[in-house]
Structures are given as C-alpha cells and as structure tokens.
C-alpha positions as CSV (number, residue, x, y, z in Angstrom):
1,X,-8.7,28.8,20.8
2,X,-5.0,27.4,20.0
3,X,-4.7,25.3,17.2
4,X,-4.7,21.6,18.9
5,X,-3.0,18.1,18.2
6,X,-5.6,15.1,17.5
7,X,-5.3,13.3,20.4
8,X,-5.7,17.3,22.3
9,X,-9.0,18.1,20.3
10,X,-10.2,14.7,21.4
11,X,-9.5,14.7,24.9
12,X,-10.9,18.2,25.3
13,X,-14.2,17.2,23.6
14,X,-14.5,14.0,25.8
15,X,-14.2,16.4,28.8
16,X,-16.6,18.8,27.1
17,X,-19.3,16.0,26.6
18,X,-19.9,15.8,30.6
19,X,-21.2,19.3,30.2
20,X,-23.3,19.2,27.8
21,X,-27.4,18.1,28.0
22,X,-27.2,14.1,27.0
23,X,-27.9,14.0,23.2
24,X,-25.6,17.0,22.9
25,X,-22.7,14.6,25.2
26,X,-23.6,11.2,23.1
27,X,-23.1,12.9,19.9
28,X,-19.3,14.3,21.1
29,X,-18.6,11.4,22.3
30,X,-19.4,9.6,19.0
31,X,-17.7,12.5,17.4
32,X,-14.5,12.2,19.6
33,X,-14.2,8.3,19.1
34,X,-14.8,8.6,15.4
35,X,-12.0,11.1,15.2
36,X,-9.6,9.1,17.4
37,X,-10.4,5.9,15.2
38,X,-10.1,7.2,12.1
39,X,-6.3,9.0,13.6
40,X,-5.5,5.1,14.7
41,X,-6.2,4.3,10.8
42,X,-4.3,6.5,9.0
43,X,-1.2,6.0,11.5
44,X,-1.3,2.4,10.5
45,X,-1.8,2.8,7.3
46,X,1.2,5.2,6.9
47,X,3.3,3.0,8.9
48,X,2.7,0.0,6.7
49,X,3.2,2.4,3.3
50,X,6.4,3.5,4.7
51,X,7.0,-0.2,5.1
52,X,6.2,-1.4,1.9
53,X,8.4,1.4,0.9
54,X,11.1,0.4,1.8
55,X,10.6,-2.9,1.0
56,X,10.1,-1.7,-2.6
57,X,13.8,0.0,-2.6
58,X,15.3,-2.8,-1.1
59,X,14.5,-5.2,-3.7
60,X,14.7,-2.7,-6.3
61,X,18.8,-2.5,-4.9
62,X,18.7,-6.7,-5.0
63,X,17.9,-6.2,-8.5
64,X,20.2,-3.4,-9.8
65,X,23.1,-5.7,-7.9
C-alpha cells in the first residue's frame, strides 16, 4: 500500500467502513473522524503559532527601532 496523505487514509477508510460487518464499520468510522479532527487541530494550531510568530518578531523589530 502507497504511503497516503491524511485526508487520503481518511477517505479510503470511510469507503472501507461500508464493507465491513457494522461494529467493524462504526469503529472506522469513529477512527476516520477522530483522525480527520485531530488533522483540523493541529492545522489550526500551527497556523495560529506561525501567527503569534510573527507577531513576536514584529514587535521584537518595534523594539530594536
């Protein structure tokens, strides 16, 4: 199996659930959303680091000037 992007990995396993018996299909499913969540989360959280970055340089330049 190729190596596979997040969003990929949880596409595929959302089309994989329908195949499986149900308890096997719920607990994908649950797998599949957890995994996209927690991708949602950590893009937001780095995108709000990169911001406070830069906020951080920019007054750290007000100050040296």
């Amino acid at each position: 199996m190729p190596r596979m992007k997040i969003k990929e990995l949880v596409a595929a396993a959302l089309a994989a659930a329908g195949k499986l018996p149900p308890a096997d299909a719920a607990l994908m499913r649950e797998v599949a959303t957890r995994l996209d969540v927690t991708l949602a989360a950590l893009t937001e959280s780095m995108d709000q680091r990169m911001s406070l970055d830069a906020e951080i340089n920019h007054l750290r330049q007000e100050k040296v000037e």
